[in-house]
CHARMM-style PDB file with segment names, atoms N, HN, CA, C and O in Angstrom:
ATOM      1  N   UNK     1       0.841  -1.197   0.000  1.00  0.00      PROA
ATOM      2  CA  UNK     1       0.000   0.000   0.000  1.00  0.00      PROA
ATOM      3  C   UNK     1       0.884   1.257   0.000  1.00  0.00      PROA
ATOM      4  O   UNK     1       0.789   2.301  -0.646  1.00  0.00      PROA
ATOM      5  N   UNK     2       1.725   0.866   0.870  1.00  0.00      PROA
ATOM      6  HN  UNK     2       1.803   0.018   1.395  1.00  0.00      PROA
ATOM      7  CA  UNK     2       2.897   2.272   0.905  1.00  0.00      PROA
ATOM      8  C   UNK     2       3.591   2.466  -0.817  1.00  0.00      PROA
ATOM      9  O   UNK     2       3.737   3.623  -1.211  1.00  0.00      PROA
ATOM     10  N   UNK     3       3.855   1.690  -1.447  1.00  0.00      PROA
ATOM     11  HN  UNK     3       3.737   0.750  -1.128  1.00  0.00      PROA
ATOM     12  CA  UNK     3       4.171   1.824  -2.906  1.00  0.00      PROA
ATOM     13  C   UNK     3       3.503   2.398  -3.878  1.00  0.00      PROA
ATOM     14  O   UNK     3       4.005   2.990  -4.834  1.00  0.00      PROA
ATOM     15  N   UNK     4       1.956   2.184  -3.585  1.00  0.00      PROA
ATOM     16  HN  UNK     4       1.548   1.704  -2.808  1.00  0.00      PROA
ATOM     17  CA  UNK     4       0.946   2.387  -4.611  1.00  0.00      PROA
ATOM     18  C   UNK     4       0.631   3.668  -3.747  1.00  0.00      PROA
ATOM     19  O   UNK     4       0.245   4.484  -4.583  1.00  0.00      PROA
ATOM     20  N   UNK     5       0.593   4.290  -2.460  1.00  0.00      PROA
ATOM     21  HN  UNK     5       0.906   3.626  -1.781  1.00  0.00      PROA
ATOM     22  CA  UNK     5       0.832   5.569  -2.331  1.00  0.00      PROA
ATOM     23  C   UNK     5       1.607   6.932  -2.896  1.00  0.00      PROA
ATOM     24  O   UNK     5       1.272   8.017  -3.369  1.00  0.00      PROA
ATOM     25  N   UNK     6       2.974   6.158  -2.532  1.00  0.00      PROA
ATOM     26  HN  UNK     6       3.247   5.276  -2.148  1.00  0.00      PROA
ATOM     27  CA  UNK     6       3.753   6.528  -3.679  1.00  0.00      PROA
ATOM     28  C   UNK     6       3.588   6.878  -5.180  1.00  0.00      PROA
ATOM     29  O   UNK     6       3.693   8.012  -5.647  1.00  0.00      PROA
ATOM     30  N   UNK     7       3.312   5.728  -5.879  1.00  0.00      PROA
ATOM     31  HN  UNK     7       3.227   4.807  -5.499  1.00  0.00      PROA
ATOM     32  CA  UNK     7       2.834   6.297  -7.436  1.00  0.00      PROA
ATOM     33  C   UNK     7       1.701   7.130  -7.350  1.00  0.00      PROA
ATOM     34  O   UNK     7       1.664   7.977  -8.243  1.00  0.00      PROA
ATOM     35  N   UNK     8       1.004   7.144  -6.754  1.00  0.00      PROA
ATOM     36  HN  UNK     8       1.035   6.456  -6.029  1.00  0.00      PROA
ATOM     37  CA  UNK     8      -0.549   8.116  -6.066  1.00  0.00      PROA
ATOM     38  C   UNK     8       0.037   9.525  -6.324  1.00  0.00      PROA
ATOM     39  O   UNK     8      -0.389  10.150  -7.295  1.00  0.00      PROA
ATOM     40  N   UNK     9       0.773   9.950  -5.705  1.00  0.00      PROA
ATOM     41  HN  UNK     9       1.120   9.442  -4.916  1.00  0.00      PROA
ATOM     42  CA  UNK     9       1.391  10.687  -5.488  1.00  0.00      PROA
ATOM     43  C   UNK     9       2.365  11.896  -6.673  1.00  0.00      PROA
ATOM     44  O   UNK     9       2.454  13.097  -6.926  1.00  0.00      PROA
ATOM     45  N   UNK    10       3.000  10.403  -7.143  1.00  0.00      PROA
ATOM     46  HN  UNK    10       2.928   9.427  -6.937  1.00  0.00      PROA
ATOM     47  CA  UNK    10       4.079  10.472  -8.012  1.00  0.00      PROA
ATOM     48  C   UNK    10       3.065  11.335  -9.283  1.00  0.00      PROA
ATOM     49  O   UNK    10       3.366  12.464  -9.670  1.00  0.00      PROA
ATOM     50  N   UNK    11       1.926  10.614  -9.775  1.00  0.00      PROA
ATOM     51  HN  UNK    11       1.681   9.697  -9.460  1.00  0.00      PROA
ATOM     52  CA  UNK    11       1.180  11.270 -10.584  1.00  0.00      PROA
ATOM     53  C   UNK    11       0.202  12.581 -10.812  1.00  0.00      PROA
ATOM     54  O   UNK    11      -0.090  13.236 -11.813  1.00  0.00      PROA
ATOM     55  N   UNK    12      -0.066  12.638  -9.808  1.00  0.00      PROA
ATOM     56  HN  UNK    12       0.171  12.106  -8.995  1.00  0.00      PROA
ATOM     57  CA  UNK    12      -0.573  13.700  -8.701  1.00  0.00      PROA
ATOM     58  C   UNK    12       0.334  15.259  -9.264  1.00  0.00      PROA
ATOM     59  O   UNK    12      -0.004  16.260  -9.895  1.00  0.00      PROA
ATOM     60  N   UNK    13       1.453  14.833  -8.710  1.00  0.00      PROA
ATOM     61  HN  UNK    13       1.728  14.020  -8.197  1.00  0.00      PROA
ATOM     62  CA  UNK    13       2.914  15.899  -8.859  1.00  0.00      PROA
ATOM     63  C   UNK    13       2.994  15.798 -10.262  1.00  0.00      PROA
ATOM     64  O   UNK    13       2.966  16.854 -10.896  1.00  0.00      PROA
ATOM     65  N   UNK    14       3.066  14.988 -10.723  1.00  0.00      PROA
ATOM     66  HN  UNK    14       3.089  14.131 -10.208  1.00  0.00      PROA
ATOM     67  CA  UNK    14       3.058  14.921 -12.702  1.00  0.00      PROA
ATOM     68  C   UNK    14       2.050  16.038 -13.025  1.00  0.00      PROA
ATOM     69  O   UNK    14       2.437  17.036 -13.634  1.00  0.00      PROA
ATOM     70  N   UNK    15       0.550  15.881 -12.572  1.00  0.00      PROA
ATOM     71  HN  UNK    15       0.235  15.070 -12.078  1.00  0.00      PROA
ATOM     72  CA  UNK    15      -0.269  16.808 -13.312  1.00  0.00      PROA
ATOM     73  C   UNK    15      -0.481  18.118 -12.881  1.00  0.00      PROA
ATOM     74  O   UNK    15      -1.086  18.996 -13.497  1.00  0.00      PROA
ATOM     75  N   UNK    16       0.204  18.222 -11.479  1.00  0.00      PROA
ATOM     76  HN  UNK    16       0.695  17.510 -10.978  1.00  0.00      PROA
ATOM     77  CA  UNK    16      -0.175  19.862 -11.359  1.00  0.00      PROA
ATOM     78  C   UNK    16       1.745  20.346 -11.947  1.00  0.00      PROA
ATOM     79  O   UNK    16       2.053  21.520 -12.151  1.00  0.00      PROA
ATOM     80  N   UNK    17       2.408  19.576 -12.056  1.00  0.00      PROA
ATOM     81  HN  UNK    17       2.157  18.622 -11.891  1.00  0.00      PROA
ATOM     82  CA  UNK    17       3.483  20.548 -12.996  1.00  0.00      PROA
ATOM     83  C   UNK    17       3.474  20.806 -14.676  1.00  0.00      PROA
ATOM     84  O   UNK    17       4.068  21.566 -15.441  1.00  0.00      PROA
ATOM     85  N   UNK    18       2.322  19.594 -14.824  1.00  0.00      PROA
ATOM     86  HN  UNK    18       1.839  18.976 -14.203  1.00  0.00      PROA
ATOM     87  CA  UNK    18       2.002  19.894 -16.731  1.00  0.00      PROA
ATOM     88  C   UNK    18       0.756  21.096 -16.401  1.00  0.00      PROA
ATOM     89  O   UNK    18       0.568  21.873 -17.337  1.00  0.00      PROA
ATOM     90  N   UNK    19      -0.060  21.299 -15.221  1.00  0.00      PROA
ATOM     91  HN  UNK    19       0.092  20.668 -14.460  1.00  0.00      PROA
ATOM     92  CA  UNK    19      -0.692  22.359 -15.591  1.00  0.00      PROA
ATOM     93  C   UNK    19      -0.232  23.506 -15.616  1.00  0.00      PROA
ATOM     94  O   UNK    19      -0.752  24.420 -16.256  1.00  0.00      PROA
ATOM     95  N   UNK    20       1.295  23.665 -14.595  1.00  0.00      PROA
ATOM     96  HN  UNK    20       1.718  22.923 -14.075  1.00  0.00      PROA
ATOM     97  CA  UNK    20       1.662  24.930 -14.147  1.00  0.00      PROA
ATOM     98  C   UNK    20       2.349  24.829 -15.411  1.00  0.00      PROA
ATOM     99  O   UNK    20       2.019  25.857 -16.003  1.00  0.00      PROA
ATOM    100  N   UNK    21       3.069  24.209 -16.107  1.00  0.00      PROA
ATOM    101  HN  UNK    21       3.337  23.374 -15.626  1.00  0.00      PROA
ATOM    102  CA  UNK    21       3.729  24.532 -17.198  1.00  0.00      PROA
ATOM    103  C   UNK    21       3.028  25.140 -17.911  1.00  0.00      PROA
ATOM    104  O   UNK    21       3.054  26.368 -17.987  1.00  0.00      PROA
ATOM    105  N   UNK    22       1.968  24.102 -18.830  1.00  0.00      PROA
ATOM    106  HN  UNK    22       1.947  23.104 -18.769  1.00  0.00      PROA
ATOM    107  CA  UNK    22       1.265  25.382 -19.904  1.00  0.00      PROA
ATOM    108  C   UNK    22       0.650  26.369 -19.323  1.00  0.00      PROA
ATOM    109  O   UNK    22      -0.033  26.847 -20.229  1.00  0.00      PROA
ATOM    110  N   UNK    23       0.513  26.818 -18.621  1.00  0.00      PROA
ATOM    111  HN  UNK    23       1.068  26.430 -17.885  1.00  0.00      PROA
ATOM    112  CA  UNK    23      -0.047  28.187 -17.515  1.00  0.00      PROA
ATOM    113  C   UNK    23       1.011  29.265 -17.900  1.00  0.00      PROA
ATOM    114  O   UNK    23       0.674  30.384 -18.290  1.00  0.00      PROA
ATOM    115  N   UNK    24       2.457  28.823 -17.755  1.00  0.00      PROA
ATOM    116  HN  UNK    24       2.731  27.915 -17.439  1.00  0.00      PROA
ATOM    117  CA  UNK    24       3.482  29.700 -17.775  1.00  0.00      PROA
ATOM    118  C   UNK    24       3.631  29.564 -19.535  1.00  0.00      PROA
ATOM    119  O   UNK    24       3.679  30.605 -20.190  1.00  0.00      PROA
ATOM    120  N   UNK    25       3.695  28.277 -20.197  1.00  0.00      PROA
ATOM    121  HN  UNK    25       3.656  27.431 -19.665  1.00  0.00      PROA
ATOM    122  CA  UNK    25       4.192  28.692 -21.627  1.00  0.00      PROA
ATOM    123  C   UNK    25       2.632  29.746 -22.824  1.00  0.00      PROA
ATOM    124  O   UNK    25       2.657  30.294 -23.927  1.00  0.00      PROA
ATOM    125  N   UNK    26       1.478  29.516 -21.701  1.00  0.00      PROA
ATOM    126  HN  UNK    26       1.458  29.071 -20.805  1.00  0.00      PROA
ATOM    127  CA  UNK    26       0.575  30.507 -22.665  1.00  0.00      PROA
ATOM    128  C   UNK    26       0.963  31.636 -22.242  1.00  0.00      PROA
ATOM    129  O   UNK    26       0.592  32.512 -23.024  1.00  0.00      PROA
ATOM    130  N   UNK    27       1.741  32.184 -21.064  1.00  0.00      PROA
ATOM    131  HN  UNK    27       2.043  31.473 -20.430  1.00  0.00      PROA
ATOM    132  CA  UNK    27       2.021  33.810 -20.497  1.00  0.00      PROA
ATOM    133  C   UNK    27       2.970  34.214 -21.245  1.00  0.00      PROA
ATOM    134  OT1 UNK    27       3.423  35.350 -21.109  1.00  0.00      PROA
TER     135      UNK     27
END
């Protein structure tokens, strides 16, 4: 469970840095 937290996580952090990215590459 602690592993699959982990990837939980891991993906989580994946999509709020592809949102903050195109946020910054439309500015």
């Amino acid at each position: 469970m602690g592993s699959f937290s982990i990837w939980h996580w891991l993906i989580v952090l994946l999509i709020v840095v592809m949102v903050f990215g195109t946020k910054k590459l439309r500015n």
